[in-house]
C-alpha positions, -999 to +999 in steps of 0.1 A: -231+442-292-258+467-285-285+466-263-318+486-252-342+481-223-379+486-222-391+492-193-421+488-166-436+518-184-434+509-220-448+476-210-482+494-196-487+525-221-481+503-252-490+469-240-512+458-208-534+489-207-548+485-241-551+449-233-571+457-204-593+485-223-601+460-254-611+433-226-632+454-206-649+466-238-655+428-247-666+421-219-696+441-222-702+428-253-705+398-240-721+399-203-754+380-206-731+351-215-728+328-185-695+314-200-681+350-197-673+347-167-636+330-173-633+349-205-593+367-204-589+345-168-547+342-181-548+378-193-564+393-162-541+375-142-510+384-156-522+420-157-525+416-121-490+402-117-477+439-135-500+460-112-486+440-080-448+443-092-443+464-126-405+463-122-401+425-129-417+436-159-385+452-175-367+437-210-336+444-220-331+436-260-297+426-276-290+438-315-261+416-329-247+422-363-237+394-385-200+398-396 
């Protein structure tokens, strides 16, 4: 069995800071909405969690081959 890892890097670069980008950029789309204000509330918060801790934000992926 093989196995690769991404880690707290990958998960930023190709992940939460393009998240955070597209968000902020719909957010100003969006400001004179007064329901705006919980718009991404999950998505900001997990961000959040990654900024506080990125290592817990590792994955390590297992390839298995069918014999």
């Amino acid at each position: 069995m093989k196995s690769f890892i991404l880690d707290e890097k990958i998960w930023w670069n190709e992940y939460y800071s393009c998240l955070e980008k597209k968000m902020m950029d719909f957010k100003k789309e969006i400001a004179n909405n007064i329901n705006s204000k919980n718009v991404f509330k999950r998505e900001r918060s997990e961000i959040d969690m990654y900024k506080k801790n990125p290592l817990k934000f590792r994955s390590i992926y297992y390839v298995l081959k069918k014999i």
